[in-house]
N, C-alpha and C positions, 0 to 999 in steps of 0.2 A: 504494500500500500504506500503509495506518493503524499507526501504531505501540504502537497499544491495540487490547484487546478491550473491556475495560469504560473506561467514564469516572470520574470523580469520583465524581459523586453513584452510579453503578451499584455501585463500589465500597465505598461507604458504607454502602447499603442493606444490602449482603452482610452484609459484616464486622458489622454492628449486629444483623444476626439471626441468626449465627454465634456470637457471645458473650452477644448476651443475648437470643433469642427474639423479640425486638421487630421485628414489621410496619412500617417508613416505608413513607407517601405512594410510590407506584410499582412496589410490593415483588411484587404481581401480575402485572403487567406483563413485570418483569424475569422474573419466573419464567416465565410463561408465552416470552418470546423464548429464552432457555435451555435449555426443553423442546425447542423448536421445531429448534433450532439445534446443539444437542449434537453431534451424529455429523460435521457438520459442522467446527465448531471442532476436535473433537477430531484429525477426521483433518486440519485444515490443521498444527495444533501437531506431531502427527508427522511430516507432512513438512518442518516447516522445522527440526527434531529432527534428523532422515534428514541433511538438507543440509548442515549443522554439521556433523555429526560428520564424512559424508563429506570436506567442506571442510576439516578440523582446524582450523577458525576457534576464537574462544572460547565458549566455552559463556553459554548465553542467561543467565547471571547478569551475566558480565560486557558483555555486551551492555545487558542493561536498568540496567547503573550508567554505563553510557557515554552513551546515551541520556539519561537522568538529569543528568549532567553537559553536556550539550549543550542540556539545556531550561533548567537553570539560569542556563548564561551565558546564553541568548539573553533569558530573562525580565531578568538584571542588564542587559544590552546595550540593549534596550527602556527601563529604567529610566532610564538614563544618557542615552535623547535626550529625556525628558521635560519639558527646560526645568529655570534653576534652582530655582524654586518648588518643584517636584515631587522635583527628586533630592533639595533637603534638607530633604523634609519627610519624604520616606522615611529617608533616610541615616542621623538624628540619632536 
């Protein structure tokens, strides 16, 4: 199981033609996979909706800021085996 729907750049495109009308490089593409896929996504999000709540887990906010926090360290943790070159050219 993938812990995204979109990527970076998919959610780039969005949000940039969401505020301002503006077509990026891919903007077709992504629509067209969207179209394709909808009923899909839509019903996987309600069941892992169903699941939670079933669960009394935390709600998918608190999930995707834990998540968040867990790609954070692991990107600092990466950083830190980088050699000293790298940590302090980041670091400073």
């Amino acid at each position: 199981m993938r812990s995204y729907i979109l990527t970076e750049r998919e959610r780039r495109i969005l949000k940039r033609f969401v505020e301002t009308g503006e077509k990026l490089d891919g903007f077709a593409v992504l629509v067209h996979h969207l179209r394709k896929h909808r009923d899909a996504l839509s019903e996987d999000l309600g069941l892992v909706e169903a699941f939670l709540e079933r669960d009394g887990s935390s709600k998918l906010e608190d999930i995707a800021d834990e998540t968040l926090r867990r790609v954070e360290a692991r990107e600092k943790a990466r950083l830190r085996t980088r050699g000293p070159y790298r940590k302090a050219r980041i670091e400073t």
